[in-house]
C-alpha positions, 0 to 999 in steps of 0.5 A: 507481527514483525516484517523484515524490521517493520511493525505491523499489528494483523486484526481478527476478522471473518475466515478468509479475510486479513487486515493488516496495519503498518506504521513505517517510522524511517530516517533512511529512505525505503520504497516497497513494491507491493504492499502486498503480495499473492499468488497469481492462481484461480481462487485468490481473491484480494477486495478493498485494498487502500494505502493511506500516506500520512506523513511529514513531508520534510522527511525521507523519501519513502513510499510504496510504489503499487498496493497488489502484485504491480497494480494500484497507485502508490504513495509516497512523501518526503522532501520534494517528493511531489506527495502529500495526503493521499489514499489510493484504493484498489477495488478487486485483484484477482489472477492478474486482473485488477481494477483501481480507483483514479490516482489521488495524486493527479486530482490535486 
């Protein structure tokens, strides 16, 4: 699958789940909003959701700013970014309502 010029490769799972693996090789810097996006409507249900940053930290500034609609801890990595190795997870979104893990960032 192809996303607006980033590589992604969609995994076979049970009906009714998706698990998507990104790898972003960038010498611009770029920051995505969501990591994913879904309709705000009764019956959609997001579970176990993590972001992993992996990077060098002489690079561009990039990252992603939240894991679902706005809610979850981002990443992010590049020169003088402040980030480093982080996983941040994101427990359940479902309507708007969301419960997140602490932010990875603020334990070091």
């Amino acid at each position: 699958m192809r996303l607006g010029g980033v590589a992604g490769r969609a995994r076979a799972t049970p009906p009714g789940r998706a698990q998507v693996r990104v790898r972003l090789v960038l010498r611009h810097s770029v920051f995505l909003e969501d990591a994913v996006e879904v309709p705000d409507t009764p019956g959609v249900l997001v579970e176990n959701v993590c972001i992993v940053e992996i990077a060098r930290g002489d690079g561009p500034l990039v990252g992603i700013n939240h894991i679902v609609n706005g809610r979850g801890f981002g990443v992010k990595t590049g020169k003088d970014s402040g980030g480093g190795y982080a996983v941040q997870r994101l427990v359940r979104y479902c309507n708007g309502e969301s419960e997140v893990r602490p932010d990875e960032y603020k334990k070091k």
